[in-house]
N, C-alpha and C positions, 0 to 999 in steps of 0.2 A: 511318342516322338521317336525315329528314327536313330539308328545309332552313328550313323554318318552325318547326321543334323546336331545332335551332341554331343560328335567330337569336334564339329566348328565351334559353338558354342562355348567348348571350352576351349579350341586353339586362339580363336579372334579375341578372348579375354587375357590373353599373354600380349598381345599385338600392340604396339608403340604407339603405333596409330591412329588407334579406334580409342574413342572414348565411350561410355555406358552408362552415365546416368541416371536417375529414374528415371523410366517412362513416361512418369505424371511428378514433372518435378515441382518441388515447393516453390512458392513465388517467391518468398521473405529472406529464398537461403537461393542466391543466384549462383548459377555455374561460374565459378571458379575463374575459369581463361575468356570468360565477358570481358570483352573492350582488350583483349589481350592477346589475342591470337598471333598477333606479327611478334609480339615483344618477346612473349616467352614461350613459343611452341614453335612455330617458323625463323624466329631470330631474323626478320628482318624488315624491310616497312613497303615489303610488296602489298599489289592490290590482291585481295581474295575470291575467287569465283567460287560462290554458291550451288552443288549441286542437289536440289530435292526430290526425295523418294530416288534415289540415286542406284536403288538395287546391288547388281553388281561391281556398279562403278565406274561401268564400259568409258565415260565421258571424262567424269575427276580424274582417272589413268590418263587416257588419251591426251586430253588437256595438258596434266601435268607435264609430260615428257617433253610436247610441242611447244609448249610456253615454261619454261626454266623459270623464267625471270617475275613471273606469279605465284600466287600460291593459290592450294585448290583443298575444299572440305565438302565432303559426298554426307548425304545425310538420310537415312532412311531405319524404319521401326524394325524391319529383318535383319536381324545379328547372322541368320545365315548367308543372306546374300551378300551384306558387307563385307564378311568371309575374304569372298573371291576377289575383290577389287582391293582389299588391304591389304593382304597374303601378295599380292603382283605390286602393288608399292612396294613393300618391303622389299620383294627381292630384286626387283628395278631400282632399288633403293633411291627412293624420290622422297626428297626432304621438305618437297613444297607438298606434300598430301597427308590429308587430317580426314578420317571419319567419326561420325557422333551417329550414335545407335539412339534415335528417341521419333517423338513423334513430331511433324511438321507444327501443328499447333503451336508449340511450346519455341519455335525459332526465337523470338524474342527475348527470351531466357538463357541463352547462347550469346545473344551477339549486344553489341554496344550499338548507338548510334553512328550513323552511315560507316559502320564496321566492314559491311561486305560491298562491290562494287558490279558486280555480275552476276544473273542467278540463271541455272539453266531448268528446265523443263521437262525431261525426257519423258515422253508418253504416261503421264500422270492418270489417275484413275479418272474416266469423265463424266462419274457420277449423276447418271441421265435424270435421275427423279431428285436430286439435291443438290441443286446449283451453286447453295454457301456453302459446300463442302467443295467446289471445284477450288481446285490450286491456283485458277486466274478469276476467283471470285473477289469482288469487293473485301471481305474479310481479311484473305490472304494478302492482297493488293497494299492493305493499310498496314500488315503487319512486315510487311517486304519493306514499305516506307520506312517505318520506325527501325529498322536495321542499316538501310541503304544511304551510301554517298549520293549529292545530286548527280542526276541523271544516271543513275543505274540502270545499265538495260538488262532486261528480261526476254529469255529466248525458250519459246516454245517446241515442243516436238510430240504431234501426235498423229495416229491415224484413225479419229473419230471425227468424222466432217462437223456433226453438231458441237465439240468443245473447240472447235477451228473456228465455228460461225461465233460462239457464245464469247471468245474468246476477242476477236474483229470488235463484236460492239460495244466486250468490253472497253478497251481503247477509246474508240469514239465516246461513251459514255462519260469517262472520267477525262475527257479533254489530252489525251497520252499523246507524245508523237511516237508514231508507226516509222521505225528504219526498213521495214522489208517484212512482205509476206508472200506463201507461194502457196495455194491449193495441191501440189504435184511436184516436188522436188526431184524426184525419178526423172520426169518426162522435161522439166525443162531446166534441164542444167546447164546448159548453153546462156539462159539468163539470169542465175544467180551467181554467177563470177568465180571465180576458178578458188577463191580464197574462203568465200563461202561454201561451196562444192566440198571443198576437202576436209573442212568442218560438218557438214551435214550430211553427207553421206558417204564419207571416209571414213567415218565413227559410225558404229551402229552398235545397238543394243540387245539383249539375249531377245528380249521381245519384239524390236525392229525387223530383227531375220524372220521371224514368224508369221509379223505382219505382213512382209514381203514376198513371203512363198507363198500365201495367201493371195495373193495379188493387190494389195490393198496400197490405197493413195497417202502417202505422207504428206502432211502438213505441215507448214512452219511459218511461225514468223518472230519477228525481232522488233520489241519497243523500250522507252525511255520515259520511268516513274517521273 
């Protein structure tokens, strides 16, 4: 491992912000700020937007700032990437941002019943030969539920046309309502409304700019568990 990788390592372990857990945590001994997050970490009884596999952050930042009046937790298994979107809370000093260093699986172990009210998406892994590993799989779906207030929406962002399709009939399959989807966000901004626009590609991700130089199509959509 790198020596610039183990000094995040060790600075994102001072971080206010970031929580660490185990990675494979006990069932029988639940984390701590379960069912707590407003009370005793945010101090207040906003709603909390869900980021997973959250990397750098790009979106739990963003969000934060635009929405004061929420609160926002980024969540992903790289303590280095977390790194960079904590380090930029801190010194933005956003009191609505929470990071947890663990693995998606284990959400449930985090949060209480409909604890969290939005969960974002950002170009998740799309797992072409392992479909219950995808992050809009049945599995995850159920496990979103058991965390979520009713009607929680769920916002997607990827540029693999198959977890865009796999993802569509999700929706239709578990009977979901669909608030909006686009094949091509780029090309038609004109019809996803200037509020969504500045949400979905005002914000962009270390990997979104990649996928972009690339020339590649983003996808998105937005539904309600």
């Amino acid at each position: 491992m790198g020596q610039r990788k183990l000094k995040k390592f060790a600075e994102v372990a001072t971080f206010s912000n970031v929580f660490q857990p185990s990675i494979s945590p006990v069932w029988d001994s639940p984390f701590p700020m379960k069912g707590k997050w407003k009370s005793d970490y945010f101090k207040n009884n906003n709603l909390i937007t869900l980021e997973l596999g959250c990397g750098r952050g790009e979106y739990t930042v963003a969000l934060a700032e635009k929405f004061p009046h929420r609160n926002f937790i980024g969540m992903d298994v790289k303590g280095a990437r977390i790194w960079k979107g904590a380090k930029k809370a801190l010194e933005l000093k956003l009191g609505n941002v929470a990071f947890i260093r663990s693995r998606i699986d284990f959400i449930e172990n985090y949060f209480a019943p409909t604890e969290i009210s939005e969960i974002w998406l950002p170009f998740p892994d799309p797992f072409p030969r392992k479909e219950n590993r995808r992050l809009i799989s049945d599995v995850f779906l159920e496990r979103y539920r058991n965390i979520s207030a009713k009607a929680t929406k769920i916002r997607l962002k990827t540029d693999n046309a198959d977890l865009y399709s796999f993802a569509l009939g999700q929706v239709k399959k578990n009977n979901l309502v669909m608030a909006y989807s686009c094949a091509d966000i780029y090309s038609r901004g004109n019809e996803i409304g200037d509020e969504r626009s500045e949400l979905l590609t005002g914000i962009q991700t270390y990997y979104e700019k990649q996928f972009l130089s690339l020339g590649r199509k983003i996808c998105y959509m937005e539904f309600q568990l």
